[in-house]
C-alpha positions as CSV (number, residue, x, y, z in Angstrom):
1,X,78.1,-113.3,51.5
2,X,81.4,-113.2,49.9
3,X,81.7,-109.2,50.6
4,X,81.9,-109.7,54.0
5,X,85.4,-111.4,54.3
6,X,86.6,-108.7,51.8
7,X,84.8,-105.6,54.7
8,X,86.3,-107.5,57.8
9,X,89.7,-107.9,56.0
10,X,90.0,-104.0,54.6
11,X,89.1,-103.0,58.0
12,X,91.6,-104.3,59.5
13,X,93.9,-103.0,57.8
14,X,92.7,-99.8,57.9
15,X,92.5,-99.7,61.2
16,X,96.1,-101.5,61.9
17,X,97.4,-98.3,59.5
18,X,95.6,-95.5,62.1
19,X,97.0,-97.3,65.0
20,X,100.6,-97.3,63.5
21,X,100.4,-93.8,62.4
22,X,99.2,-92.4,65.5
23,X,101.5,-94.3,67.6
24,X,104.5,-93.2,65.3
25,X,102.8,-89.4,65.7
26,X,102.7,-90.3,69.7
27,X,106.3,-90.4,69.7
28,X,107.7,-87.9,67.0
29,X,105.0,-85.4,66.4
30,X,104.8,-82.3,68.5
31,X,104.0,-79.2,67.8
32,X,106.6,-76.0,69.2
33,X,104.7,-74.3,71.2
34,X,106.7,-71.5,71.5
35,X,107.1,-71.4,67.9
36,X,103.4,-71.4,67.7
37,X,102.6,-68.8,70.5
38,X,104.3,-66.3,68.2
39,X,102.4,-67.7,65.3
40,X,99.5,-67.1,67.2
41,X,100.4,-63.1,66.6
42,X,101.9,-63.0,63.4
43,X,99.8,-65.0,61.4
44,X,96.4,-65.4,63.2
45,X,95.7,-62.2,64.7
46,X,96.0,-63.3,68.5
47,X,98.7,-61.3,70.2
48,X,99.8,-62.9,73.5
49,X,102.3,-63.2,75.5
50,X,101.5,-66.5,77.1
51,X,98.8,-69.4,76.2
52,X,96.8,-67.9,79.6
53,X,96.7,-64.8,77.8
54,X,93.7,-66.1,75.5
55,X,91.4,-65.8,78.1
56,X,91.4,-62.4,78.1
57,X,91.1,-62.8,73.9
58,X,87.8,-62.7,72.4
59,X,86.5,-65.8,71.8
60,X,85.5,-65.0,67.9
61,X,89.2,-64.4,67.2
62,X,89.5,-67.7,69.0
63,X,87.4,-69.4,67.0
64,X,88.5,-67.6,63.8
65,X,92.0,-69.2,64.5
66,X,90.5,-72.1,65.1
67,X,88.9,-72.3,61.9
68,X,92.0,-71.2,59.9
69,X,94.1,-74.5,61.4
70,X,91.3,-76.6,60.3
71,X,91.0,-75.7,57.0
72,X,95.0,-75.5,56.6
73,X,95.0,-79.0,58.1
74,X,92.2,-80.0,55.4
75,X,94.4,-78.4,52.3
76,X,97.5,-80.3,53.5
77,X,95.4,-83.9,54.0
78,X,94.2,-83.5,50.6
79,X,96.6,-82.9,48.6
80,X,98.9,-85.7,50.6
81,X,95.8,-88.0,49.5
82,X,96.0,-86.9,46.0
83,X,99.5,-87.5,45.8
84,X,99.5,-91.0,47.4
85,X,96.0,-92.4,45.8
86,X,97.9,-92.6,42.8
87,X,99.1,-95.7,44.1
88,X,95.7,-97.2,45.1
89,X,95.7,-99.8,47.8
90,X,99.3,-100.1,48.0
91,X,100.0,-96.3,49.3
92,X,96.7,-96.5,51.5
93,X,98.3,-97.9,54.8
94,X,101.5,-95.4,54.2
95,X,99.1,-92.8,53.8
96,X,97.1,-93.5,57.3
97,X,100.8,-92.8,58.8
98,X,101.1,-89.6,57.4
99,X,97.4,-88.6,58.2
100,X,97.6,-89.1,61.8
101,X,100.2,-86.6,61.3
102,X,98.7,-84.4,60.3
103,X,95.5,-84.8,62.1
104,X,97.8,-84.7,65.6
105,X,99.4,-81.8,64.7
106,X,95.9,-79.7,64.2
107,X,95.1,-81.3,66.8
108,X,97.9,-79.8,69.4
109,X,97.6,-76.6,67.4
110,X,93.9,-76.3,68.3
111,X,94.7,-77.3,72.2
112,X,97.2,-74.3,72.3
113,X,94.9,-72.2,70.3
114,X,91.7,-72.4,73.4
115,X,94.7,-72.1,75.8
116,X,95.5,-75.8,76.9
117,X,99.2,-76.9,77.1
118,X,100.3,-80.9,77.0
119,X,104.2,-80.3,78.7
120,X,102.7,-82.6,81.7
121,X,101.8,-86.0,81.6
122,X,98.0,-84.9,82.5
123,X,98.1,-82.4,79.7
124,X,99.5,-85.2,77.6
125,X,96.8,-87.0,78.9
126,X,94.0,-84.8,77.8
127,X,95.2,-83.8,74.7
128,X,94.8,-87.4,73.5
129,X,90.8,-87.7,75.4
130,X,90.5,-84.9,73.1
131,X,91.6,-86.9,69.9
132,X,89.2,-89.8,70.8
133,X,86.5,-87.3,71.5
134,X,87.3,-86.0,67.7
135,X,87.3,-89.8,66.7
136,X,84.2,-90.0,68.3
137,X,85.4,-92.4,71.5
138,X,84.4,-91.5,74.8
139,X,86.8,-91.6,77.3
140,X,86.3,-91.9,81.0
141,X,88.0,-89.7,83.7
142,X,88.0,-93.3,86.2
143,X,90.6,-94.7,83.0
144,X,92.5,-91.5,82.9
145,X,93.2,-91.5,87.2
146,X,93.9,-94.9,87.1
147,X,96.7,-95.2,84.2
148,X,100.2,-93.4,83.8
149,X,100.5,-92.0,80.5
150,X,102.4,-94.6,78.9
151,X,100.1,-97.3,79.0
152,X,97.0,-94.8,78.5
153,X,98.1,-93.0,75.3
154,X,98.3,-96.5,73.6
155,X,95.1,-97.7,74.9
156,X,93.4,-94.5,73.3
157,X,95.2,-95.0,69.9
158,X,93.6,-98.6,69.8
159,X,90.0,-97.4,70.6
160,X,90.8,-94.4,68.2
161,X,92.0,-96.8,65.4
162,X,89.0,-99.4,65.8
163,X,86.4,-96.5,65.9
164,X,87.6,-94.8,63.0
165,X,88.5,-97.5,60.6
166,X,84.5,-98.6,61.4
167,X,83.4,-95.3,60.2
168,X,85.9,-95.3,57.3
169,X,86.3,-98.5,55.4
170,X,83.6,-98.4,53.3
171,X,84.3,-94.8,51.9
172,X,88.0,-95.7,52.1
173,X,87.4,-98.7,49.7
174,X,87.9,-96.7,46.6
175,X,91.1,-96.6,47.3
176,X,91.9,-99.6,45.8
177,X,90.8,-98.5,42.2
178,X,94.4,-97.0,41.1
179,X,94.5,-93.8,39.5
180,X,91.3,-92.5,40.0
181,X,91.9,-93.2,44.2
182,X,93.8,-90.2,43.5
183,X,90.6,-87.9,43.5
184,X,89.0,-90.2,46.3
185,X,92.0,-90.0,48.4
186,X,92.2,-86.4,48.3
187,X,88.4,-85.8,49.4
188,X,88.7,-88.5,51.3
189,X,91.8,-87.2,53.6
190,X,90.1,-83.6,53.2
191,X,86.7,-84.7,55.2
192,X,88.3,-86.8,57.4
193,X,90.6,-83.7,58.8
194,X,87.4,-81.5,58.7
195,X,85.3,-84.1,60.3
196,X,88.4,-84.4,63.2
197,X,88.7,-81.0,63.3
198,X,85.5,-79.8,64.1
199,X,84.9,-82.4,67.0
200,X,88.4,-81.8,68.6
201,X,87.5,-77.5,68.3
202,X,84.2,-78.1,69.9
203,X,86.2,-80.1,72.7
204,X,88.7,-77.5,73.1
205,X,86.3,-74.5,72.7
206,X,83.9,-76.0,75.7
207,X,87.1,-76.8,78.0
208,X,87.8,-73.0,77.4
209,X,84.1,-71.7,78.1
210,X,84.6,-73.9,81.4
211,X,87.7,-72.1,82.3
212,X,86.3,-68.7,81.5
213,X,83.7,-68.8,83.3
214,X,85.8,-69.7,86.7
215,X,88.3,-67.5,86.3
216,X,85.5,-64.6,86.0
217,X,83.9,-66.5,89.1
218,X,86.8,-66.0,91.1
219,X,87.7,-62.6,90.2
220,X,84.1,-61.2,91.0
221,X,83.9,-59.5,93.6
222,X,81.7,-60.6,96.9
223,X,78.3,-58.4,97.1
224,X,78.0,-56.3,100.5
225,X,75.1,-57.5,102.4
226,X,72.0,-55.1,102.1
227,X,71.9,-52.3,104.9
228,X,74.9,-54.5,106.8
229,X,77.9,-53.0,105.0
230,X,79.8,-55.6,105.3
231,X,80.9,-58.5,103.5
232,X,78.0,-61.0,102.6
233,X,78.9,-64.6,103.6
């Protein structure tokens, strides 16, 4: 009985660190996406001139890209957790700050990567239904039409936070064992990007399919009618 306090008590602060790092993220962490759309050709094979240009990409060198972020996003989170699970329990909340980080950041890189854009407060918006979705938190379109950004985006990072530090807290309690947290942080951080990263690509990558598909909709042209030679209606 006495492991319980000891649970509720490391979950809360594990989930108070998410929600503190991903609201410090919210406000300072954004990806260029200019910078990236050249990125996009340089380093990842993807030549386009604009993000609506990866439609008429193939969606393996999509995915390819895709993959490539992830993994980068994975090295980066491990070897952050390495470096700060030498401290054990007191670098572990500093070290949720700098994981949101990094998590966002992959995050908006694979938005831009299947083509979606945040520079309005609806892409905003979606970008962060698409970090729930990767944290496992559904979130309704009736919550998104009736909130302004400002309040939304917070309300997300709480459900985010409280989600997360639920699936976490027990594989994040090694962390308080100094020294060897060093190796548990590191797999640790590098999971926890992979796990994110693969939910928010599979977000992204059906939002794209969607897209795809009505944009070859609407270019299609309309059939004749048989015999009529005219335009079907």
């Amino acid at each position: 009985m006495a492991i319980i306090p000891h649970k509720s008590w490391l979950r809360r602060q594990v989930e108070d660190g998410l929600r503190r790092g991903f609201e410090r993220a919210y406000k300072t962490v954004q990806v260029d996406s200019h910078k990236f759309l050249l990125q996009l050709g340089s380093a990842y094979g993807v030549p386009i001139n604009s993000f609506r240009g990866v439609y008429s990409v193939e969606l393996s060198r999509l995915d390819d890209a895709a993959q490539r972020v992830i993994h980068g996003g994975m090295k980066i989170a491990a070897a952050e957790g390495a470096g700060l699970g030498l401290g054990g329990f007191a670098t572990m909340v500093p070290d949720f700050g700098i994981l949101a980080a990094i998590t966002l950041r992959m995050i908006q890189k694979l938005s831009l990567i299947y083509g979606f854009e945040y520079n309005t407060d609806e892409e905003t918006a979606e970008l962060w239904i698409a970090a729930a979705s990767a944290a496992g938190v559904d979130i309704s379109r009736e919550i998104l039409e009736k909130e302004v950004v400002n309040r939304f985006v917070p309300k997300v990072i709480q459900r985010i936070a409280a989600q997360a530090s639920t699936e976490a807290v027990e594989k994040w309690a090694g962390r308080v064992i100094p020294i060897a947290s060093s190796v548990i942080g590191a797999g640790l951080n590098y999971y926890f990007v992979r796990a994110w990263g693969r939910r928010a690509q599979a977000h992204f990558r059906k939002k794209h399919i969607e897209v795809r598909h009505s944009m070859n909709a609407a270019a299609r042209p309309i059939p004749l009618a048989a015999g009529s030679g005219r335009l079907s209606s």
